[in-house]
C-alpha positions as CSV (number, residue, x, y, z in Angstrom):
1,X,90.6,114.0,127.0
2,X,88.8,114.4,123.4
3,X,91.9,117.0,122.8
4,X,94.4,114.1,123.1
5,X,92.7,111.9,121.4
6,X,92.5,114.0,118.5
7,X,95.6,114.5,118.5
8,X,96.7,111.2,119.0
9,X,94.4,110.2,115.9
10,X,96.3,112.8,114.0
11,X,99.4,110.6,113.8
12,X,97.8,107.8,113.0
13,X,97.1,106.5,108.8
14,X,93.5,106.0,109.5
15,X,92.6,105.0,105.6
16,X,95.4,102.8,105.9
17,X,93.7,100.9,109.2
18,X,89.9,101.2,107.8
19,X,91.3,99.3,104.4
20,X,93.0,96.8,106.5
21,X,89.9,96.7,109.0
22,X,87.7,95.9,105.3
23,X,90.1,93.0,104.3
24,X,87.7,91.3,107.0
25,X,84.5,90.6,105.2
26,X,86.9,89.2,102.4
27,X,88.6,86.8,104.5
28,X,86.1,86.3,107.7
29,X,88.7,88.0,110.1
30,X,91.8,90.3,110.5
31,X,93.7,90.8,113.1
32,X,95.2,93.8,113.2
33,X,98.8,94.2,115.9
34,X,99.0,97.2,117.7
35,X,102.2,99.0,118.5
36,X,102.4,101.1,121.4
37,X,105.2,103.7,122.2
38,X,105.5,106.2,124.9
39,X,105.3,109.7,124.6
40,X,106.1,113.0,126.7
41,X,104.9,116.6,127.3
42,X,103.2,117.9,129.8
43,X,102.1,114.1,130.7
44,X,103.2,111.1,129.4
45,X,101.4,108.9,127.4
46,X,101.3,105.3,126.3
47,X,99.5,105.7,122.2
48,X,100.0,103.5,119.1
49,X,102.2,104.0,117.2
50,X,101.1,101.9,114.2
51,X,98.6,99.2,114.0
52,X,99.5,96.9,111.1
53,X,97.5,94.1,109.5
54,X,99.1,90.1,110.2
55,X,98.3,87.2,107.6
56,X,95.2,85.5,108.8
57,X,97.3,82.3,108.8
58,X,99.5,83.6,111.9
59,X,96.5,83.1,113.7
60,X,93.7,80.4,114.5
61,X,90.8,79.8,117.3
62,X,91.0,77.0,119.7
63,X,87.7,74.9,120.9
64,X,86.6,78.2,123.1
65,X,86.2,80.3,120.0
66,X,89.6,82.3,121.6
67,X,92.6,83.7,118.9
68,X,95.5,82.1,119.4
69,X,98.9,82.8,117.6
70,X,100.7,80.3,115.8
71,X,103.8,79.7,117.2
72,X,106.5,76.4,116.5
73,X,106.5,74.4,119.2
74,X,103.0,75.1,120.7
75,X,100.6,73.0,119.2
76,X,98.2,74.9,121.7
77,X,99.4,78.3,120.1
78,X,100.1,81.3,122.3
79,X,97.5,83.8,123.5
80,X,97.8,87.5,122.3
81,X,98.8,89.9,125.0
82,X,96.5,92.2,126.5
83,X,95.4,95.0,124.1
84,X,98.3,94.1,121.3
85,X,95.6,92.7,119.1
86,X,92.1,93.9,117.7
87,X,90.5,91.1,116.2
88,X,87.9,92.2,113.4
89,X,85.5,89.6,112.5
90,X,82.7,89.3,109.9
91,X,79.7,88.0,110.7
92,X,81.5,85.7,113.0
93,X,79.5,83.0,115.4
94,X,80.2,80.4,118.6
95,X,80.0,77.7,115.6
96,X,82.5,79.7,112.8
97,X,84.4,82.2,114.7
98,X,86.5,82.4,111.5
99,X,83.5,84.3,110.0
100,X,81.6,84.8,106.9
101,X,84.3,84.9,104.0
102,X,83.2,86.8,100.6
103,X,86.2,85.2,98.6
104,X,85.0,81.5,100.1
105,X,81.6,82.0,98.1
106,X,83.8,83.3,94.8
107,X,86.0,80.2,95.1
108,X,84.0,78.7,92.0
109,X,83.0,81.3,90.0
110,X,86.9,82.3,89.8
111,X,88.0,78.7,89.0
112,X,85.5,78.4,86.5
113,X,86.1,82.2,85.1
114,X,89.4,80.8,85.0
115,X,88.7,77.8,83.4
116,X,86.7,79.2,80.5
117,X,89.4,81.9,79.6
118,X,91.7,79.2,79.2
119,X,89.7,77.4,77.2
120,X,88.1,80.4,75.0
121,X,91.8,81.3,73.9
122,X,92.9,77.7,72.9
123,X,89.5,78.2,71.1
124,X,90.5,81.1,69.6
125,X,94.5,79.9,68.6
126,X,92.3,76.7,67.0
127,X,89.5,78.4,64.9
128,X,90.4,82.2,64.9
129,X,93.0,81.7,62.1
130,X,92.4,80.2,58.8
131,X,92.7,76.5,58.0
132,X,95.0,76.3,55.0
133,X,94.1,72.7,52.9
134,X,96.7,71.4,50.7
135,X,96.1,69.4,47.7
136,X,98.6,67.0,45.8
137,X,98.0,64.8,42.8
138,X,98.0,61.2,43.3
139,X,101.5,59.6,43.0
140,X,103.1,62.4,45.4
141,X,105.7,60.9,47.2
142,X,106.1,61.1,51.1
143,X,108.7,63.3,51.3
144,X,106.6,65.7,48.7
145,X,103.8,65.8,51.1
146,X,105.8,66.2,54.2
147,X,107.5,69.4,52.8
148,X,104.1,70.8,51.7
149,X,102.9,70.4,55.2
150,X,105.3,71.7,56.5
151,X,105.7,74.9,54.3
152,X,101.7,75.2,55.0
153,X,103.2,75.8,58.5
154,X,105.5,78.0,57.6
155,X,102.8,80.1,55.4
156,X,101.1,80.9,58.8
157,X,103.9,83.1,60.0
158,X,105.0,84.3,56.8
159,X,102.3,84.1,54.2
160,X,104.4,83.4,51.8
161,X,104.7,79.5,50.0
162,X,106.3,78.2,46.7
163,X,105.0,75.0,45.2
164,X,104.9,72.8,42.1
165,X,101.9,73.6,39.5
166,X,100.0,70.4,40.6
167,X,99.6,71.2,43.7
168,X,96.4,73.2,45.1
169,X,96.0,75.1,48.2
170,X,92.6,76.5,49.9
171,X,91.6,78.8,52.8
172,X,89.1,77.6,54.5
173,X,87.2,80.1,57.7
174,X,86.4,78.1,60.5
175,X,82.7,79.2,61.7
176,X,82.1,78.3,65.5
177,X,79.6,81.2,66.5
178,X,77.7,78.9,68.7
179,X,81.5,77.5,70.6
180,X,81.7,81.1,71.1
181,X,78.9,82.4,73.0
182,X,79.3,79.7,75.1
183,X,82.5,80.3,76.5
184,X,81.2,84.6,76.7
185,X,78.2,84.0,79.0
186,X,79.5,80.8,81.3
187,X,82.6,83.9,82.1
188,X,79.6,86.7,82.2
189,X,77.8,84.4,84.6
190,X,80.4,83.8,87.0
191,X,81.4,87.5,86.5
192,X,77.7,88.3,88.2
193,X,78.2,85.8,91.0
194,X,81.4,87.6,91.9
195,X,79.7,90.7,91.4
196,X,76.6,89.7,94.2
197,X,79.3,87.9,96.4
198,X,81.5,91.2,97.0
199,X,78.7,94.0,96.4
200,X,75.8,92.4,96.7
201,X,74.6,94.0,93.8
202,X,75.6,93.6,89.8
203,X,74.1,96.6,88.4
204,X,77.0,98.8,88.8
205,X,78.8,95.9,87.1
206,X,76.8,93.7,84.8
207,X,73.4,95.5,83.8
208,X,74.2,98.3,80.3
209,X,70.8,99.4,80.9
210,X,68.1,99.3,83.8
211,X,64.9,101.2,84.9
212,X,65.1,103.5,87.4
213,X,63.0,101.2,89.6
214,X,65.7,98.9,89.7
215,X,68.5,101.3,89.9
216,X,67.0,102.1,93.4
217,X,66.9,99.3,94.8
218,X,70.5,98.8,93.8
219,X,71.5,101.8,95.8
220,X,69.5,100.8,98.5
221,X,71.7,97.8,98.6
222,X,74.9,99.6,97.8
223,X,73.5,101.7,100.8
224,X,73.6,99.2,103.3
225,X,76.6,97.5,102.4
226,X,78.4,100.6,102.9
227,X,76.8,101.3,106.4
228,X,77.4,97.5,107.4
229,X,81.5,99.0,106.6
230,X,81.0,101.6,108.3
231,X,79.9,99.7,111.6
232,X,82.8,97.5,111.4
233,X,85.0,100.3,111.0
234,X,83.7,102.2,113.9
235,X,83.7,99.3,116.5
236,X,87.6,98.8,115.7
237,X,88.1,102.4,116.6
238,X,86.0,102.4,119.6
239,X,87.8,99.3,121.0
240,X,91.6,101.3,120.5
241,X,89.9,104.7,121.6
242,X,88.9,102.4,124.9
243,X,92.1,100.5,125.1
244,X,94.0,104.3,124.8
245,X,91.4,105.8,127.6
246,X,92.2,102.5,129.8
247,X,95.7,102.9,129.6
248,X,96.3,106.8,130.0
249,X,93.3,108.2,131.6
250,X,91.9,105.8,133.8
251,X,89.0,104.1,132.2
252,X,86.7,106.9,132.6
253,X,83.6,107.5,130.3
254,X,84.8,106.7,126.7
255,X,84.4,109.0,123.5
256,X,82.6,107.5,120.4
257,X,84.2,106.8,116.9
258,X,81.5,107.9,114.2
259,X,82.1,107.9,110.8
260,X,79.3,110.6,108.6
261,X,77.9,110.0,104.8
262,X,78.7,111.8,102.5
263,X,76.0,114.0,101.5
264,X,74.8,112.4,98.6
265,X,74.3,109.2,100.4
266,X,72.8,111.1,103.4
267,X,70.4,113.0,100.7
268,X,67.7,111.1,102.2
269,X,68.1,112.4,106.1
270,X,68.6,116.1,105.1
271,X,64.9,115.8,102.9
272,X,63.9,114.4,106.1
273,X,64.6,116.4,108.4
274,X,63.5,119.4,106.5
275,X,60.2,118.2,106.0
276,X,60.1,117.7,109.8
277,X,61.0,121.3,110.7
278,X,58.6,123.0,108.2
279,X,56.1,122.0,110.3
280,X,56.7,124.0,113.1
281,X,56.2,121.4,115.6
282,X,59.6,120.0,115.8
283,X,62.9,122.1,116.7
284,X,66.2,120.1,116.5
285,X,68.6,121.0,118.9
286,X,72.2,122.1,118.0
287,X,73.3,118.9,119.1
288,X,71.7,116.8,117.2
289,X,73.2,118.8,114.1
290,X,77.1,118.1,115.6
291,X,76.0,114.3,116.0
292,X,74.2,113.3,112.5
293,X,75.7,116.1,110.1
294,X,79.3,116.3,111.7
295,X,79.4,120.3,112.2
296,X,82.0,121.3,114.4
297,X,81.0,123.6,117.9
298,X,82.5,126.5,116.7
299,X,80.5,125.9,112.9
300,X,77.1,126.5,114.3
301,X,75.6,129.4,116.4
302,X,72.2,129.2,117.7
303,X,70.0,131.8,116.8
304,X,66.3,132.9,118.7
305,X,63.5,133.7,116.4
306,X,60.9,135.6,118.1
307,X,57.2,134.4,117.1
């Protein structure tokens, strides 16, 4: 049975499913539509063929905390068939079975980002040009002053102005340092608070320098965000890997879905578990290396060392 799975797995895009299974923890929930198709050999089997991520708006939860598809007509909606959907939910609950939405907590910080930027380049168009001050002598007729104002105008784009003898013209620089540093940290601030919302952690973002103190404890949450992925990933997979065994093989015992760190991230279980062997009273069996460090059977060979 693990043969057939694997090779059923090999058809599948399964980058293309995990990103779609981690558009849940920005939106709460995902549901993702499997579709099956039949195929033949020396047995035939029933194996998706795609699964495929639907807009969360297709979708809503009645008063049971049950997915129901939106359909016209049925103000109840319409419950999914049997093992067409996989439903992946973020930190979900009987009170918000819509889950725990990152992009709901950056609703403000965006709005505001959004907000400032606006206003920091109507800033800019105001004071980050010149201000050119024409002067006429008294007894200057309305029309006189009208076409100086509106040659001023014209100087902006072409720099260029003729006038009469009396008349004198200034540049004067606006200074608005203070306007300015205003508008740069309120977007740097709400910059961070996006930053903590999706990664929980702004040092990879915000911080130019930090001590190496801090730069820990910034993995360490990096680190757990990534294994908090990881098990959302692995319970999608384990629900089709149980839906597939159901359907073709007759619900026996099911095979598990694990996804293995990279060895950078998994620096600290190797230091471990060397530590642990030097001392001669623990001996690790060859399948604990196929389980934590993803070795293949045929990778490892177990060898007797005589005392």
């Amino acid at each position: 049975m693990a043969k057939e799975l694997e090779n059923i797995f090999a058809d599948i895009d399964l980058q293309q499913i995990e990103r779609d299974i981690l558009e849940a923890p920005l939106f709460g929930y995902q549901p993702l539509e499997i579709v099956w198709k039949t195929v033949t050999g020396l047995k035939k089997y029933l194996v998706p063929e795609k699964i495929t991520a639907k807009p969360q708006e297709w979708f809503f939860y009645d008063n049971s905390g049950n997915l129901r598809y939106r359909k016209s007509g049925e103000p109840k909606g319409i419950e999914p068939p049997p093992m067409k959907i996989i439903n992946v939910q973020y930190e979900s609950s009987y009170m918000n079975p819509y889950g725990n939405a990152l992009l709901g907590k950056c609703y403000w910080p965006v709005t505001f980002k959004n907000g400032s930027i606006r206003l920091w380049v109507n800033f800019t168009e105001k004071y980050g040009m010149p201000i050119l001050l024409g002067q006429y002598t008294r007894g200057a007729t309305f029309e006189e002053s009208q076409k100086l104002s509106n040659d001023l105008a014209n100087m902006t784009q072409d720099s260029v102005i003729v006038t009469p003898g009396d008349v004198r013209i200034e540049l004067h620089e606006a200074v608005r340092t203070s306007s300015f540093a205003l508008y740069k940290e309120l977007i740097k601030f709400c910059n961070a608070e996006i930053s903590k919302a999706i990664l929980s952690q702004t040092l990879t973002t915000e911080i130019e320098m930090a001590s190496y103190a801090a730069s820990q404890t910034h993995f360490k949450v990096r680190r757990e965000v990534i294994l908090s992925d990881m098990r959302l990933v692995e319970s999608v997979f384990n629900t089709l890997i149980a839906f597939i065994v159901d359907l073709n093989f007759g619900g026996r015992q099911y095979p598990k879905f694990e996804l293995i760190m990279n060895d950078e991230v998994n620096l600290d279980k190797v230091e471990r578990d060397l530590k642990l062997s030097q001392t001669g009273n623990i001996k690790f069996t060859k399948q604990y290396w196929l389980n934590n460090y993803g070795f293949k059977e045929e990778e490892i060979e177990t060898i007797e060392i005589d005392n």
